[in-house]
C-alpha positions in Angstrom: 0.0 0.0 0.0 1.4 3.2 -0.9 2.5 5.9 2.3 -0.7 8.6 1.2 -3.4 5.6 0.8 -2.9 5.0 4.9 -4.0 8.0 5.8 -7.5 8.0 4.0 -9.5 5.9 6.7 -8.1 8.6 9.4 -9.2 11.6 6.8 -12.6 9.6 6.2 -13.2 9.1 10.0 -12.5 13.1 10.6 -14.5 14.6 8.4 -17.4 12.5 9.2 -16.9 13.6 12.7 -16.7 17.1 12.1 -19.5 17.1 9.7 -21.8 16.6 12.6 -24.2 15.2 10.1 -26.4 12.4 12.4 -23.9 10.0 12.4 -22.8 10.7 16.2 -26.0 12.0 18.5 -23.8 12.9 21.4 -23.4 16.8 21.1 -24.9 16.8 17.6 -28.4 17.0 16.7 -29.6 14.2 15.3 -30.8 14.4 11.6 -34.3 12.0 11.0 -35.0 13.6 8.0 -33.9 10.6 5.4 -35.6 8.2 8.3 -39.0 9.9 8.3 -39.0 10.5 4.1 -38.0 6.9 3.2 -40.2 5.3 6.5 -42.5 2.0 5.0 -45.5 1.4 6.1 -45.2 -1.8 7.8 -47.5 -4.0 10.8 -46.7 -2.6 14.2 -44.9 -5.6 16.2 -47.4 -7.8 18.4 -46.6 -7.0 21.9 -47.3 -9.1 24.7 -50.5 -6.9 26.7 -48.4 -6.9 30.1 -45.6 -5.1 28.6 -44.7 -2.0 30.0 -46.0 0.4 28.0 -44.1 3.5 29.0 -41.1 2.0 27.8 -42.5 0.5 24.8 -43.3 3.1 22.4 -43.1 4.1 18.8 -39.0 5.1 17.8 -40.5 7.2 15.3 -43.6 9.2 16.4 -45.5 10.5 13.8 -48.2 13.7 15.7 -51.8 13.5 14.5 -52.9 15.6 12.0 -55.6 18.3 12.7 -56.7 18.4 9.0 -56.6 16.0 5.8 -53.1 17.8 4.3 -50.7 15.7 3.0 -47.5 16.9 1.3 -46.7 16.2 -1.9 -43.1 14.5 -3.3 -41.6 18.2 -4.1 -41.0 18.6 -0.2 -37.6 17.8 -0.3 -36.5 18.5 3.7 -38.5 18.0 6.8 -38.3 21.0 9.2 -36.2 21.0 12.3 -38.0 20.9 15.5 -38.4 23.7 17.3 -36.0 24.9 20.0 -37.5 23.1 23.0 -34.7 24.4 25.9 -36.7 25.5 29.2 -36.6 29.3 30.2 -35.4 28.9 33.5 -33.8 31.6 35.3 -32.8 32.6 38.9 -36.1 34.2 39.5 -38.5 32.2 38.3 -38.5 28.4 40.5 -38.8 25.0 37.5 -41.9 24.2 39.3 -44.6 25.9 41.3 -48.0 25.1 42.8 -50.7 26.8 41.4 -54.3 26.9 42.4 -57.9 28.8 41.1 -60.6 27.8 43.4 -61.0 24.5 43.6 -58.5 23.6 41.0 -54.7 22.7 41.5 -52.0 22.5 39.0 -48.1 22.7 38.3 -46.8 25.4 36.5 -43.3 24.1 35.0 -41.0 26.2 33.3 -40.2 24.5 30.0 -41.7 23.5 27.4 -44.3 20.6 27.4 -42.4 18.1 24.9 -39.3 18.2 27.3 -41.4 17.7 30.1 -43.3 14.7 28.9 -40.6 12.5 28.7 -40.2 13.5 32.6 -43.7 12.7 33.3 -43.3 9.6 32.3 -40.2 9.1 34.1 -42.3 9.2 37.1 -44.9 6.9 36.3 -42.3 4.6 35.8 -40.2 5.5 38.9 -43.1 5.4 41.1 -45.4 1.9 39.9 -47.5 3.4 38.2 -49.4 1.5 35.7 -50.8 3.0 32.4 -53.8 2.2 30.6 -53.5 4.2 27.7 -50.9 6.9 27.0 -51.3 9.8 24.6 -48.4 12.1 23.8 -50.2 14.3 21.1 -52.7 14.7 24.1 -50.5 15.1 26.9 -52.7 12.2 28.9 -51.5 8.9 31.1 -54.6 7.2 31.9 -54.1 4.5 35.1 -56.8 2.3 36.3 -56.7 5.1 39.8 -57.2 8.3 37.7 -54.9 9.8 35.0 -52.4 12.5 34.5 -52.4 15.5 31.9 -49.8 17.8 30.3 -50.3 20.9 28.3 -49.0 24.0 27.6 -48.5 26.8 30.0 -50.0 30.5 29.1 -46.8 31.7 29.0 -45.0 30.1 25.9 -41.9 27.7 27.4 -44.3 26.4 30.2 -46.3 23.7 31.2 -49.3 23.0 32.9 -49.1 19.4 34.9 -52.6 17.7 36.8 -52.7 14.8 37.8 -55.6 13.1 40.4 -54.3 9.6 41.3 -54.9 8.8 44.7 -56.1 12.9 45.1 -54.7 15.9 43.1 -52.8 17.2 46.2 -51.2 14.8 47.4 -49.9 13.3 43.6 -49.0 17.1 42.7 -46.9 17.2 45.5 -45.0 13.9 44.7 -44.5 14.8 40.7 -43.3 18.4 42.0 -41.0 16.7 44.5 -39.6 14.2 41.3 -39.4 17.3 38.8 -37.2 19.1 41.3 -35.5 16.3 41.6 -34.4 15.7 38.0 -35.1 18.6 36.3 -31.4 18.9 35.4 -30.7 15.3 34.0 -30.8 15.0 30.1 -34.4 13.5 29.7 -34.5 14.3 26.1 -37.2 15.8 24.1 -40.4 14.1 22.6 -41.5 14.9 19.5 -44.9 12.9 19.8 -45.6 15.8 22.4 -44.6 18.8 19.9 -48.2 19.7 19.0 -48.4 20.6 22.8 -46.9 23.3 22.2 -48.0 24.9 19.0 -51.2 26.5 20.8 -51.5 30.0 21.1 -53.2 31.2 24.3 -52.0 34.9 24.4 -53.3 36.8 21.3 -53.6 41.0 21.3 -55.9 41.6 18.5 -57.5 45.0 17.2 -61.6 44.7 16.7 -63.7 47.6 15.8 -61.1 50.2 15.9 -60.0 49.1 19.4 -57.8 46.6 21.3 -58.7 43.7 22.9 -56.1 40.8 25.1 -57.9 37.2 24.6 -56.9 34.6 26.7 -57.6 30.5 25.8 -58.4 30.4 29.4 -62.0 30.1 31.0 -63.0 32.6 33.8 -61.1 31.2 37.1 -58.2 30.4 35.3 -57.7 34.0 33.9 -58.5 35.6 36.5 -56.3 34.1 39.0 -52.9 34.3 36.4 -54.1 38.1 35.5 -54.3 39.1 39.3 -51.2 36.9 39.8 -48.7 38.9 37.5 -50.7 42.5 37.7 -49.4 42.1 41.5 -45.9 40.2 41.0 -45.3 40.8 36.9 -44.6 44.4 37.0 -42.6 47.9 38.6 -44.7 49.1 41.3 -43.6 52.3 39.8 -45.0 51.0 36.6 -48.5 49.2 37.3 -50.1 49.4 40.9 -53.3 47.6 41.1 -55.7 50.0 43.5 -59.2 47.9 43.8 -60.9 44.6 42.3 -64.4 43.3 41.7 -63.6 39.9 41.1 -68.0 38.7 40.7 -67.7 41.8 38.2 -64.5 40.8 36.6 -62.7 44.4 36.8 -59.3 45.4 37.8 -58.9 49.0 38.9 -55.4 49.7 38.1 -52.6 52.9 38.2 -50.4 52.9 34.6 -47.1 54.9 34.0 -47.4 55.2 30.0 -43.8 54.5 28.8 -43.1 57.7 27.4 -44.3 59.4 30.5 -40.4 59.4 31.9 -38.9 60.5 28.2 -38.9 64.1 29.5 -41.8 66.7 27.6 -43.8 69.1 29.6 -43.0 66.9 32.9 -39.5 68.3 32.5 -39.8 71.5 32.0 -41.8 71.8 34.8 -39.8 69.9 36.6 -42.9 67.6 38.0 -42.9 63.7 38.2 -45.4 62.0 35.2 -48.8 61.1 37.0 -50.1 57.7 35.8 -53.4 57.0 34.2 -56.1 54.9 36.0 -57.6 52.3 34.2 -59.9 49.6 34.6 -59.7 46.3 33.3 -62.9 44.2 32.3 -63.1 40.2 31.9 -65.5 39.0 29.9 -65.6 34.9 29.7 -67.5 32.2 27.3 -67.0 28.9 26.6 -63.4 28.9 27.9 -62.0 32.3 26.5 -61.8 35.2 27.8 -61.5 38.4 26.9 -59.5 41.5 28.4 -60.7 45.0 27.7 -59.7 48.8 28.8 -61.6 51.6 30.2 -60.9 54.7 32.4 -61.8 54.2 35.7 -65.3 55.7 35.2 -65.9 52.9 32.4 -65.7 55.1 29.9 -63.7 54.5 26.2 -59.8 55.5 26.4 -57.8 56.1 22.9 -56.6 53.1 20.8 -53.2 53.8 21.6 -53.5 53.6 25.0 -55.0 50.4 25.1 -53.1 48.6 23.0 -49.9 50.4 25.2 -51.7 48.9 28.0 -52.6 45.4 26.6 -49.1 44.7 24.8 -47.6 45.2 28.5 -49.5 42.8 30.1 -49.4 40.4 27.5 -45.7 40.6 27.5 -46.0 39.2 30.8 -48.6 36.2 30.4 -46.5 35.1 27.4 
């Protein structure tokens, strides 16, 4: 063998390597895009029925469809998935109780197809046996009660509920095991990805004025509105002054953003004065919609609402 043929295997090997093309999944992201495309139809594999189905599940997930689209043979590439990392950060805890009347929940800070390979985790970890289990859905169903997962309000969250053996005390144990191994590399689930393609935070303009809906029924949104109007924002910023909760209304103190940029407040030399406001609820069939008025219930400009909306739905986001 002649001296330069040696050294093609070794020149092979690196440029595979650095190519970070699928062939090594540790610190690369794994490529499925041939998989998927060139995927037979085949007869799923006769499992024995006391198998454990948490750990027996479809290597190549396919989401179900909410319409009859089907792509033609021009699509050449298959998207990426969607960054799925969690938004953690000092201030905000990875999982907090939540509750709106008589309803309890997790709030999780990431994403729900990160944190469904987690829930599962637990159902293993702790004995539970599924009856049916539905990643698209976010449900584990057990023969004591089930489990659910979906998203969060804000986007990079997750709701969790869960009533086996009682809501509180099987919240409490999945909070406990989230803590717990939050930081180990659970990977991601694409079965769960439609999770988190739903909108629930949309600022829209109708009849020449602006209006915050929320994919939340009545309870729900008022307990995560009057939960970040109180923690979300500046007191300097946003005060909230009075409520009528059997009303729906929010009487709140606003510091328009330009009120500090200097104008007549300077010259003067006198501090900006913020607007009072009041927010109305209005809920049906699980939506709700946010609205603004001066504090006598009266029509403010355009502007000013939308100022007022975008801020708050900066913060349910």
């Amino acid at each position: 063998m002649k001296p330069i043929l040696k050294w093609m295997p070794l020149m092979l090997c690196s440029s595979l390597a650095l190519s970070g093309c699928g062939l090594f999944q540790d610190g690369y992201y794994y490529d499925r895009n041939d998989e998927y495309q060139n995927a037979k139809m085949t007869q799923p594999l006769d499992l024995p029925a006391s198998r454990n189905k948490v750990r027996y599940q479809d290597s190549m997930p396919v989401p179900q469809a909410d319409s009859d689209f089907s792509a033609d043979d021009s699509v050449e590439e298959a998207p990426r998935p969607q960054p799925l990392a969690s938004g953690q950060s000092d201030e905000q805890p990875y999982v907090e109780m939540r509750q709106a009347g008589s309803e309890q929940w997790l709030l999780v800070d990431a994403a729900p197809a990160s944190v469904w390979p987690r829930l599962q985790g637990f159902a293993v970890d702790h004995g539970v046996n599924p009856t049916a289990i539905d990643a698209a859905s976010g449900r584990i169903e057990t023969a004591q009660g089930s489990m659910s997962l979906r998203q969060g309000l804000r986007s990079g969250t997750s709701e969790v509920r869960c009533d086996i053996g009682g809501s509180k005390p099987c919240l409490s144990s999945v909070k406990a095991y989230l803590d717990a191994n939050h930081t180990a590399d659970s990977g991601v689930s694409l079965a769960a990805q439609p999770l988190d393609q739903s909108e629930r935070v949309r600022l829209r303009s109708r009849d020449g004025g602006w209006e915050l809906d929320l994919a939340l029924d009545r309870e729900r949104a008022w307990s995560e509105l009057y939960y970040q109007l109180q923690n979300g924002f500046d007191a300097a910023r946003l005060t909230v002054t009075d409520q009528n909760r059997s009303a729906g209304q929010f009487f709140i103190d606003y510091l328009p953003l330009d009120a500090g940029d200097g104008g007549w407040f300077s010259w003067f030399g006198s501090d900006p004065q913020p607007s009072h406001y009041r927010l109305q609820l209005d809920s049906n069939a699980g939506n709700t919609v946010v609205t603004v008025a001066d504090a006598e219930g009266q029509p403010v400009s355009p502007a000013a609402a939308r100022e007022l909306l975008d801020a708050i739905a900066s913060k349910l986001r």
